[in-house]
Structure formats: structure tokens, C-alpha cells
C-alpha positions as CSV (number, residue, x, y, z in Angstrom):
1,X,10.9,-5.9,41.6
2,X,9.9,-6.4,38.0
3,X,6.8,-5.6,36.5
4,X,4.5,-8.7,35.1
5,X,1.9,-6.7,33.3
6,X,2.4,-8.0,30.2
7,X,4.1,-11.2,31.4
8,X,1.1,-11.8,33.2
9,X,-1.1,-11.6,30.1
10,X,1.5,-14.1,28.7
11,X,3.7,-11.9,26.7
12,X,7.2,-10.4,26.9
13,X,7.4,-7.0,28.2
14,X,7.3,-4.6,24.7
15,X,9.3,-1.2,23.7
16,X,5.9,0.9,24.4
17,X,6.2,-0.4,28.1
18,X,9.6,0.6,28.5
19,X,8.5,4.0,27.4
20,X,5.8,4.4,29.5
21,X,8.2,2.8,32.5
22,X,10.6,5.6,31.4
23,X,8.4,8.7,31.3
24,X,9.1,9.1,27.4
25,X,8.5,8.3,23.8
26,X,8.9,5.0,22.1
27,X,11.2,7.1,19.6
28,X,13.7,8.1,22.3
29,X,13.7,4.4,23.7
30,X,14.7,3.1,20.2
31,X,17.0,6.2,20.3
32,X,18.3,5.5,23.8
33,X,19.2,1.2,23.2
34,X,20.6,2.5,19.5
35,X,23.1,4.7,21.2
36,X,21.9,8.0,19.1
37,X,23.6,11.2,19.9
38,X,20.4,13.7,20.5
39,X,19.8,11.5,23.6
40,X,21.0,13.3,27.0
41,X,22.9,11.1,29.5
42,X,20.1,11.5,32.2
43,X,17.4,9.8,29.9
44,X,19.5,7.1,28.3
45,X,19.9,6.5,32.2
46,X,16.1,5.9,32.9
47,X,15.7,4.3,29.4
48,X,18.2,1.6,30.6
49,X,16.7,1.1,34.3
50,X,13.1,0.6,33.1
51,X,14.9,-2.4,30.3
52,X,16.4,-3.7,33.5
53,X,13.1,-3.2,35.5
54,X,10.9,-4.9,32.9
55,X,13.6,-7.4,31.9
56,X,13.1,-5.8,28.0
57,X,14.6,-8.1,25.7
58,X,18.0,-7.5,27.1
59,X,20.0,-9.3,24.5
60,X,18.7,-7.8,21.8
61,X,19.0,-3.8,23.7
62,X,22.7,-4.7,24.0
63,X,23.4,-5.7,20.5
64,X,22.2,-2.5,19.4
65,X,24.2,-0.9,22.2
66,X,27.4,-2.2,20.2
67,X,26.6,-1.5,16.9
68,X,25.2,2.0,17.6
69,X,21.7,1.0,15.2
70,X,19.8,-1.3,14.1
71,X,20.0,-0.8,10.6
72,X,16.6,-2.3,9.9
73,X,13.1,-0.7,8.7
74,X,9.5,-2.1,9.2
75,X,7.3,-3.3,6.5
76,X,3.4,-3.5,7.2
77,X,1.7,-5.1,4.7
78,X,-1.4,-7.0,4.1
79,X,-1.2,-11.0,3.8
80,X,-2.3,-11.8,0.0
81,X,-1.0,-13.6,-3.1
82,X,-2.1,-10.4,-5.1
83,X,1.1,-9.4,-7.5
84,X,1.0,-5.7,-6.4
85,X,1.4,-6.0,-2.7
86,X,4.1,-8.7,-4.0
87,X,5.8,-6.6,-6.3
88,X,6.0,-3.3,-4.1
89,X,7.3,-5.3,-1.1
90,X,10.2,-6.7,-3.6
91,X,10.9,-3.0,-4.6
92,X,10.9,-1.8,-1.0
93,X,13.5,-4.4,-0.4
94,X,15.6,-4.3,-2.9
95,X,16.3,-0.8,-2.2
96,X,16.5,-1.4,1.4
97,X,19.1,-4.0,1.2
98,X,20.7,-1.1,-1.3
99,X,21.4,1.0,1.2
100,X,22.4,-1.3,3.7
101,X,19.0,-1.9,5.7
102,X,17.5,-4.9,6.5
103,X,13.6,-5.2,6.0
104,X,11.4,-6.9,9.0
105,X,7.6,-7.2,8.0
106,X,4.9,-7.5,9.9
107,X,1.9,-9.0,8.0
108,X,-1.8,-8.6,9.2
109,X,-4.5,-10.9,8.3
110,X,-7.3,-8.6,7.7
111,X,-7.0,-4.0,7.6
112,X,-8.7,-3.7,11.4
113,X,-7.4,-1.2,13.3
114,X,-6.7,-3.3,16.0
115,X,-4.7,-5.7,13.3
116,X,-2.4,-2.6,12.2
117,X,-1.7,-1.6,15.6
118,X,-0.3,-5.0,16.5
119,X,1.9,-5.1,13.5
120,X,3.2,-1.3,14.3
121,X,3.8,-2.5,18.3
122,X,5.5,-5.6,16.5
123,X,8.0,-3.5,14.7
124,X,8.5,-0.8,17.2
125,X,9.3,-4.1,20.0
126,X,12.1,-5.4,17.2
127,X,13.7,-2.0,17.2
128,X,13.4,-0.8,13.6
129,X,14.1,2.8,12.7
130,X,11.3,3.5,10.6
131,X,8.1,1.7,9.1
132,X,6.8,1.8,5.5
133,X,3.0,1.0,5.7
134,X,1.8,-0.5,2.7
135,X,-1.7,-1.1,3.6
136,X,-4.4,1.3,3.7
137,X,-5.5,2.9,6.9
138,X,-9.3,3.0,7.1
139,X,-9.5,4.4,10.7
140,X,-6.9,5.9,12.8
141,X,-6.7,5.3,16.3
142,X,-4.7,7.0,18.8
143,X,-2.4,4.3,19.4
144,X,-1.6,4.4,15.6
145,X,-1.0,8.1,15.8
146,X,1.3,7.7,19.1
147,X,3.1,4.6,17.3
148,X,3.3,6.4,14.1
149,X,4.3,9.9,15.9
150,X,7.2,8.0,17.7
151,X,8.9,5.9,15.0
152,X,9.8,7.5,11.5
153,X,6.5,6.1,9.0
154,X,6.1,6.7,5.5
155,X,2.5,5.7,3.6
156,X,2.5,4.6,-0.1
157,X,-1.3,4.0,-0.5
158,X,-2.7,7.8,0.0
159,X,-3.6,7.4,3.4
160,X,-2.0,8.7,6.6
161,X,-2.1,9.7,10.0
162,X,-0.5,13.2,11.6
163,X,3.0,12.0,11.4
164,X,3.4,10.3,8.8
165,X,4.8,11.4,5.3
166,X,3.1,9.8,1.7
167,X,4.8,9.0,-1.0
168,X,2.1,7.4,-3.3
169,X,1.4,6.4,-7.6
170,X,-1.4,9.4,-8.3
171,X,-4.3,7.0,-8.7
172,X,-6.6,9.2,-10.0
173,X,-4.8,10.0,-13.2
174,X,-4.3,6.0,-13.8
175,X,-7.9,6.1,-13.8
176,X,-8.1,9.1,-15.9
177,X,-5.5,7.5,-19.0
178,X,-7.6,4.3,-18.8
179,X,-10.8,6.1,-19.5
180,X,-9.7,8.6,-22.0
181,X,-8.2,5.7,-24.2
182,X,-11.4,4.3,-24.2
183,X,-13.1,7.6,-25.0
184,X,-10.7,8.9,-27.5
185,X,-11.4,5.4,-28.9
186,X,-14.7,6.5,-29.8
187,X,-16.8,4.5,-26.9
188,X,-19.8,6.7,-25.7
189,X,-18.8,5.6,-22.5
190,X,-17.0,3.3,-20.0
191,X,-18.1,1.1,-17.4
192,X,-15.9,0.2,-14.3
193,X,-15.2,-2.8,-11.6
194,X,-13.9,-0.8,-8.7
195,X,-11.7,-2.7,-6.7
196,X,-12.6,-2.8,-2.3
197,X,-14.1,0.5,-1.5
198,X,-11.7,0.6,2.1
199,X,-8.7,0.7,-0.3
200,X,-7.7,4.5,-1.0
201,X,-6.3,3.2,-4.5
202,X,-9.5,1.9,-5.9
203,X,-11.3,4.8,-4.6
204,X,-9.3,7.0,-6.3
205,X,-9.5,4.9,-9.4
206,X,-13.6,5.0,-9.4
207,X,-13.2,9.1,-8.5
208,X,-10.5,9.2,-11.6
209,X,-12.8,7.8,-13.7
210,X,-16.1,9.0,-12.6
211,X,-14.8,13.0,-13.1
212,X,-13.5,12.2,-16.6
213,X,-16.9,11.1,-17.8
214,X,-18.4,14.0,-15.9
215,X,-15.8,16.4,-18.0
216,X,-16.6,14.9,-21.0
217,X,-20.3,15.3,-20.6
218,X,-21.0,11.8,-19.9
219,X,-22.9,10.2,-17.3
220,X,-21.1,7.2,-15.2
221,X,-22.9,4.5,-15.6
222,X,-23.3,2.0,-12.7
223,X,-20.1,1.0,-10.8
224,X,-19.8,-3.0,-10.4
225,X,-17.5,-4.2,-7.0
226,X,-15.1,-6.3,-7.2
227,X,-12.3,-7.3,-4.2
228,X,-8.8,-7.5,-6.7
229,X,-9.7,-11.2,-7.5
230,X,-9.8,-12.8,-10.6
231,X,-13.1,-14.5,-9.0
232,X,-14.7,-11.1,-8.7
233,X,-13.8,-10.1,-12.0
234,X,-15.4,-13.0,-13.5
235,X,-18.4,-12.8,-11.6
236,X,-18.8,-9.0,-12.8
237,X,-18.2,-10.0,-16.5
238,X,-21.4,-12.5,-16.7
239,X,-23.1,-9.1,-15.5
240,X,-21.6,-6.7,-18.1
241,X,-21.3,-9.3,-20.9
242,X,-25.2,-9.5,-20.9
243,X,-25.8,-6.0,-21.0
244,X,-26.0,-5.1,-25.0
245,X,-24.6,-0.9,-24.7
246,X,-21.3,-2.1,-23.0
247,X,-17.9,-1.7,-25.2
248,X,-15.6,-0.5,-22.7
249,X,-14.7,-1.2,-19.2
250,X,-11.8,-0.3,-16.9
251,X,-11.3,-2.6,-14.5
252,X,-9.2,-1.0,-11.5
253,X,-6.7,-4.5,-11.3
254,X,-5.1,-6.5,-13.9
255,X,-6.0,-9.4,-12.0
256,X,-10.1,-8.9,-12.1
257,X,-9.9,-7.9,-15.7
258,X,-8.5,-11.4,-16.4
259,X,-11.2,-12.9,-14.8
260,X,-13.7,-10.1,-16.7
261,X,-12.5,-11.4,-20.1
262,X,-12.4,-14.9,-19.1
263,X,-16.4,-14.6,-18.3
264,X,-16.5,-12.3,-21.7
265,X,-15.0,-15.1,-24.2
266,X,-17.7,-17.5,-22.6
267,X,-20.9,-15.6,-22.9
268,X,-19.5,-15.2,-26.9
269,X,-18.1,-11.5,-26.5
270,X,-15.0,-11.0,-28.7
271,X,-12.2,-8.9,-27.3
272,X,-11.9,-6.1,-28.2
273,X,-14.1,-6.4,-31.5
274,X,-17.1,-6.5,-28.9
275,X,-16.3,-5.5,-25.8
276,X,-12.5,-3.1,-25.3
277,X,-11.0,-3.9,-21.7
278,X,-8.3,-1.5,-19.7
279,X,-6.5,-2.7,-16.4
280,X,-4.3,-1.5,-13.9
281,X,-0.9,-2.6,-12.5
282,X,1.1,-4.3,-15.3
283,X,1.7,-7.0,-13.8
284,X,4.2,-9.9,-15.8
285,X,1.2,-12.0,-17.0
286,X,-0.6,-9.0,-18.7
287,X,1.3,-8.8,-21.8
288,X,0.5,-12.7,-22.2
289,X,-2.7,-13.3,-21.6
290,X,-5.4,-13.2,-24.9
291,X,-5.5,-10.6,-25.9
292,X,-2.4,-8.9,-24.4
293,X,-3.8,-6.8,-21.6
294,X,-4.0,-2.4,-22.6
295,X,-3.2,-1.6,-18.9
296,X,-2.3,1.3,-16.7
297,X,1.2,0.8,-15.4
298,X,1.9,0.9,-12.2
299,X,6.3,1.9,-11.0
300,X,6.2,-0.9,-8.1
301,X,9.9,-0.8,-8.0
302,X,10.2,3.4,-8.2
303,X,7.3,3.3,-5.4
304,X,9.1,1.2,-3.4
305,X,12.7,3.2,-4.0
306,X,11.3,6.2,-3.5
307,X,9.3,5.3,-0.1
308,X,12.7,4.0,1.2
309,X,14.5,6.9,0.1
310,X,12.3,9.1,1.8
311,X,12.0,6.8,5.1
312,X,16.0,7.0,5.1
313,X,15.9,10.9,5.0
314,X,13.1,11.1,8.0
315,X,15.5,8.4,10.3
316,X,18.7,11.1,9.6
317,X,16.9,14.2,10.0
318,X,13.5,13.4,12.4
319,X,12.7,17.0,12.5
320,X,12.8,17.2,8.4
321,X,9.4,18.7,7.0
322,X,7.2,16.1,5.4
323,X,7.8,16.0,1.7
324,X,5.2,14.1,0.0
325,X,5.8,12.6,-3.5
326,X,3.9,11.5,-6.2
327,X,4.6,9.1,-8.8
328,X,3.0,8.9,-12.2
329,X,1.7,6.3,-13.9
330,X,1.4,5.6,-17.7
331,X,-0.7,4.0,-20.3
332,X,0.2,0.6,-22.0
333,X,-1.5,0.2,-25.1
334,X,-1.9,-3.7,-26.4
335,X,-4.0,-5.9,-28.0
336,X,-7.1,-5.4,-25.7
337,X,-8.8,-2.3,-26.6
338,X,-9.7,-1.1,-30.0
339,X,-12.0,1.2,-32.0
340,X,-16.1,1.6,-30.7
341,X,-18.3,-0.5,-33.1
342,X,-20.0,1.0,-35.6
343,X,-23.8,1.7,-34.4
344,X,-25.7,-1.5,-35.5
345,X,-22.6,-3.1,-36.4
């Protein structure tokens, strides 16, 4: 007799149940329906009666039966317009599709705990072989750290759970070029819109740039908040614009420092003859907007190689140490910063 746990809640039966119905991991079920070697006889055995006991998507087990694998990784990710998110998702599949793997996402409205483990059961129910999570992971739960412990996962934000492997741009130091440009330009300091303190990256941007003013013997002033928007960025430059000691800021997105020097030209400030501006990211519109935006860019398509590269080696080799990786980012210089005023000038 099947069970209707699930079906009684008014969803199919997922991977996790066929586990527990099992007596094992949801790594050796994907193991078990993908026909991996490692897998004794016995367990494939009871991996097989609990899909017929549950009636697990049946169709889908024996297709992967046949072909020995799925041949497809996960993608969580948050659901935005923001060009970031956009362009490392493109680089993770593009390198994907490289090496011969489909990419499934799973897209969550909102970073909740609750929101991420749905889009890890999600995943782990379609049978991928590993997950890249692209979003930031604010509090771990035990289900994310079974989930996470039983499919190959590899984090490119910073954050991570017990199982999962990083490979991540060094945020601090993209906060550290921005702030030295401005220094070196002969600013007596720099202010900074931080981007949403539950992202890891703009924390480490506003701990980049708070320890380079501390080094250099200069006290951080106040740190505006801003959420990645354009909106945000605006609303912070009618702040800054009004206060007479600013002549540098680095904003911790390309996207808010359009809006800052949108808010900048109205209130009368001239760019950078006022008021020098540094983002982050890159993105396609920065060298076009007025001025052309100084920014700190960010590799979205080595990030995304490099997590899939990594992911690849962890689904061949699942007891392969952790190798975390770094990548660098590096100062674009354009039309938007320039030389501090002269005092009184």
C-alpha cells in the first residue's frame, strides 16, 4: 500500500521521502535511479521499492535508469531584474552547457530560510547532481545542511553551510581598490551606500572599505543603506548631495550609483568636479552613462566557470577535500572620479 503523506498535503511524493522510505541519504537515492557504480546491489534494491512504494516520479527514475545520469546541475538564485544575478547565472550556464550539463533553476521570491529550502527540495526532487547557490544564506537550518550534505553544493556569495565548498569574487578588496582610488586621489575621505546588510557581498564591501579608512588614519564617516536599486541610490544622493564635506563616495553597485549621480546632477553637483563616484560590478551600461562610471569590476563569467568547474569536480570525486577559490576583482578607471578640490575651491 502506498504512502499519501505528501499526496495527502496535495503534492507528489519528493526524492527526500524516498530516502527517508529507504533508510538513506538523498545522495545515494539520486545515486541509486542514476545507476552510479559506488551504490551496492542491496541498496539500489530498497532505493527502487520505496520509488515503487511511494509511486516517485517513476518515469522520470527510469529515464535516468537508461542513460546512467542526469547530466543536469541546480541553480538557486534570487528572482530580480538586477544585472549581476543576471549576468552570473549566464556565466554559470554557458559553462554548464560547455561541459555538457543542463542547468535547472530554482528561483525564490524572497532569502527566508524556509524559501531556500524549498528551492534545494525542488532540485534535489528533479534529480540534479549538484547545486550552485547564488543567493546568500542568512541562516542555516538543518534541513539546508542535510540537503546541502547530500547533493554536491558549491556557494559563490561567501556564505556556506558544512558541506558546501565557496568559490567567491574577494569582496573586500573591490571595496579596498574603490576607496584607495579615491584616497590616492587626494579625498580626505570617502563616504559609502552599502548595499542590503543580509547580503555577504555588501557586507564585505562596507568591511573593505571601513578597514582602509581605519589604515589610513581616517575615520569612516556614516554609512547610508541602500537595497541594489537605482531608487535607493537616488534617494541616498539627495542626502549626500546636501552635505558640503562630501567629494567621494563608493557606492557598493553600479546600479545605485546611477541613481546617486542622477540625484547629484539635480541638486547642481558636477561629476566629478564636485562630487568623485566609484561603483561595483561593471555592468554594460557603466561605461555609457554620464560620466562613464570608475567602477570595480566584477568576472561574472570566470565566477560562474569556475563555480561550475568546481561543482563538476565534487559530482566525480564526492569524497574530494573542499577547495575554496577566490577570484579578484580590478579597478576600472573612467570619467567619474577625478582629483579632490582644492580647499575653498
Amino acid at each position: 500500500m502506498k504512502e499519501r503523506t505528501r499526496e495527502a498535503a496535495g503534492r507528489p511524493p519528493a526524492m527526500a521521502d524516498v530516502a527517508r522510505v529507504a533508510g538513506t541519504s538523498v545522495q545515494t537515492v539520486s545515486r541509486a535511479l542514476s545507476g552510479h557504480p559506488s551504490v551496492r546491489e542491496k541498496t539500489r534494491a530498497k532505493v527502487l521499492a520505496a520509488v515503487d512504494q511511494l509511486g516517485y516520479r517513476k518515469n522520470n527514475a527510469a529515464r535516468m535508469l537508461r542513460s546512467g545520469h542526469s547530466r543536469t546541475i541546480g541553480l538557486v538564485t534570487l528572482q530580480t531584474n538586477f544585472y549581476s544575478r543576471i549576468a552570473v547565472t549566464s556565466g554559470i550556464e554557458d559553462a554548464a552547457h560547455e561541459a555538457g550539463y543542463a542547468v535547472t533553476a530554482a528561483t525564490t521570491k524572497s532569502l527566508d530560510t524556509s524559501a531556500i529550502e524549498g528551492a534545494l527540495a525542488r532540485l534535489a526532487d528533479h534529480g540534479v547532481e549538484g547545486v550552485i547557490l547564488a543567493v546568500p544564506l542568512i541562516h542555516v537550518s538543518e534541513r539546508i545542511e542535510d540537503l546541502t550534505r547530500s547533493i554536491p553544493t558549491i556557494t559563490i556569495d561567501g556564505s556556506r553551510t558544512d558541506a558546501t565548498e565557496v568559490v567567491a569574487v574577494d569582496q573586500a578588496m573591490a571595496a579596498r581598490l574603490a576607496t584607495r582610488h579615491l584616497l590616492e586621489l587626494g579625498h580626505g575621505t570617502v563616504w559609502h551606500i552599502a548595499g542590503p546588510s543580509e547580503w555577504l557581498d555588501a557586507s564585505s564591501r562596507s568591511t573593505g572599505w571601513r578597514l582602509t579608512l581605519e589604515e589610513e588614519g581616517r575615520t569612516p564617516p556614516p554609512e547610508l543603506k541602500g537595497d541594489w536599486s537605482p531608487a535607493s541610490g537616488y534617494a541616498n544622493g539627495l542626502v549626500l548631495g546636501r552635505i558640503p564635506d562630501v567629494t567621494a563616495v563608493f557606492v557598493a553597485s553600479d546600479e545605485m550609483a546611477f541613481g546617486l549621480i542622477r540625484a547629484l546632477h539635480e541638486l547642481g553637483k558636477r561629476v566629478p568636479e564636485d562630487i568623485s563616484v566609484v561603483g561595483v560590478d561593471d555592468i554594460a551600461l557603466a561605461e555609457y552613462c554620464s560620466p562613464s562610471l570608475t567602477t570595480v569590476a566584477q568576472p561574472f563569467a570566470e565566477t560562474g566557470a569556475l563555480a561550475v568547474a568546481h561543482l563538476l569536480r565534487q559530482i566525480a570525486d564526492a569524497d574530494a577535500a573542499p577547495e575554496p577559490a577566490s577570484v579578484e576583482p580590478r579597478l576600472i578607471v573612467r570619467a567619474s572620479t577625478a582629483p579632490a578640490r582644492a580647499s575653498g575651491g
